[in-house]
C-alpha positions in Angstrom: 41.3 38.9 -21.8 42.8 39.0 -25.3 44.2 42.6 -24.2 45.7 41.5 -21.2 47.3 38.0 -23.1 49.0 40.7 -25.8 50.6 42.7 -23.4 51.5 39.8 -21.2 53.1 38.2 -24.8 54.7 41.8 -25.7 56.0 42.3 -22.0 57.8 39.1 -21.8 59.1 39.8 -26.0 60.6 43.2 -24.9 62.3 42.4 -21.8 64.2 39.7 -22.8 65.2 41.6 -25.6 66.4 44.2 -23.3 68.3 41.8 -20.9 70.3 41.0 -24.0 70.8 44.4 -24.4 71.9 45.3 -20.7 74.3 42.1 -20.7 76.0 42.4 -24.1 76.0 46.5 -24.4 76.1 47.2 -20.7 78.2 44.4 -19.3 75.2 44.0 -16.7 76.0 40.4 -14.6 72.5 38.6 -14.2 73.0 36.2 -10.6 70.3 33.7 -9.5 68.5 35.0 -6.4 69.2 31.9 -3.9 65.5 30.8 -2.2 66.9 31.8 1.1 66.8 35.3 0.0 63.6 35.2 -1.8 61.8 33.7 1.7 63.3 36.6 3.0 61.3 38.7 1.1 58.0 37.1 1.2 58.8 37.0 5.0 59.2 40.8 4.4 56.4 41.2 2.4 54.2 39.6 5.0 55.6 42.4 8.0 54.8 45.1 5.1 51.0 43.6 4.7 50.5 43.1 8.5 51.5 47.2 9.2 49.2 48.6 5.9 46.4 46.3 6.9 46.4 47.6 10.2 46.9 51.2 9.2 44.3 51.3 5.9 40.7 49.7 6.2 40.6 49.8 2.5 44.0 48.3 1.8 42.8 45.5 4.8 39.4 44.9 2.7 41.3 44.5 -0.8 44.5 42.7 1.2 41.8 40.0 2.4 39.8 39.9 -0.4 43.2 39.0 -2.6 44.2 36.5 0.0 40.6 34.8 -0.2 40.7 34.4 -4.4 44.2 32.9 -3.9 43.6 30.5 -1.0 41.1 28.5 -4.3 43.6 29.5 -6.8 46.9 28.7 -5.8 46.3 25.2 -5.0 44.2 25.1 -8.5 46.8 26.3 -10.3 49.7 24.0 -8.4 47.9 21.0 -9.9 46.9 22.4 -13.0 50.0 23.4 -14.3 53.0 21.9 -14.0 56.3 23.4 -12.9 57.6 25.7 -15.3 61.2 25.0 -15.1 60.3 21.0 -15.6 59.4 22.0 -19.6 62.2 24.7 -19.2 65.4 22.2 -18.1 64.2 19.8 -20.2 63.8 21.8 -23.7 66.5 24.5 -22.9 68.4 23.2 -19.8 71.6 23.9 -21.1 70.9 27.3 -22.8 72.0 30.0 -20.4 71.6 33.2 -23.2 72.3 35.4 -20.0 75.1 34.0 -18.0 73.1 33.9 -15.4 75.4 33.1 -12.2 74.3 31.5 -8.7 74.6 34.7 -6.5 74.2 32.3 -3.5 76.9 33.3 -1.1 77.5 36.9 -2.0 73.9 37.8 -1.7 73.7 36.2 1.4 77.1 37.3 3.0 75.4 40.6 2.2 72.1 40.4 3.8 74.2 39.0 7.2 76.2 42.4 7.1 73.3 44.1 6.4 71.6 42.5 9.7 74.3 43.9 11.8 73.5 47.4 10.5 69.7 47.4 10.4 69.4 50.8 10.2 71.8 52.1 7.7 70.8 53.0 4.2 73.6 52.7 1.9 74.3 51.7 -1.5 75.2 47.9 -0.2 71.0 48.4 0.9 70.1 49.6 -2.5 71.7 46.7 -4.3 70.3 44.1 -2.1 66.7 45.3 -2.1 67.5 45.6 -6.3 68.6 42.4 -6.3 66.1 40.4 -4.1 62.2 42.6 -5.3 61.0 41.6 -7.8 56.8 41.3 -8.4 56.7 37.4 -9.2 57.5 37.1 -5.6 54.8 38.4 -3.6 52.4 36.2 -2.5 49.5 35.1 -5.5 47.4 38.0 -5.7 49.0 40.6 -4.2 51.8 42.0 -6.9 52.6 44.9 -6.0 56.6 45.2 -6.6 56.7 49.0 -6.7 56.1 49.2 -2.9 59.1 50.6 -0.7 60.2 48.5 1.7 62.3 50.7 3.5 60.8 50.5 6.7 61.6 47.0 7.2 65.6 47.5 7.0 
């Protein structure tokens, strides 16, 4: 457990380090994913799980399994700890180190041209998926962000 809190504390250290260094060396733009999006990919997530599980008994016995230890978790841990941005806007609401922009309507005028092209893989594709996966997302339990999603485009 002590392992797993060190890297957890060393993770987080490093990659914030390394955002500063994308944004101030690299001119990298960091946007806030809008919620739409993110349903979107949980929605996705969910069509992903649903093809595996029927595919893979063992990836439907470990799916499951997951899904049982987070039906008593999640609502454990919704009342246990409080939201994280309530401590974070009140202690740094005003600190934005990254510049972090709302990417509301350029994500999502994105994702509705992308609709109309379902089956092309371009760039556009690449930069949306990019922009929308991320681990934290997936449903409690099931964190696998290295997944390709390609099939549901």
């Amino acid at each position: 457990m002590a392992t797993q809190q060190y890297f957890d504390a060393f993770m987080i250290d490093q990659n914030s380090k390394d955002m500063q260094t994308l944004i101030t060396k690299h001119n990298v733009k960091v946007m806030e994913t809008p919620r739409e999006i993110l349903l979107e990919v949980l929605k996705a997530w969910d069509k992903v799980a649903e093809k595996y599980t029927k595919e893979n008994a063992y990836f439907a016995k470990v799916y499951a399994s997951q899904k049982a230890w987070a039906e008593r978790i999640v609502p454990y841990r919704r009342i246990a700890h409080p939201p994280y941005d309530l401590s974070a806007d009140y202690y740094w609401g005003k600190l934005n180190p990254y510049k972090v922009e709302k990417a509301g309507k350029q994500l999502l005028l994105l994702r509705r041209k992308l609709r109309r092209k379902p089956r092309r893989r371009s760039n556009e594709l690449h930069s949306l998926r990019k922009a929308i996966l991320c681990p934290s997302l997936f449903p409690p339990g099931v964190r696998d962000g290295r997944r390709d999603f390609s099939e549901i485009s």
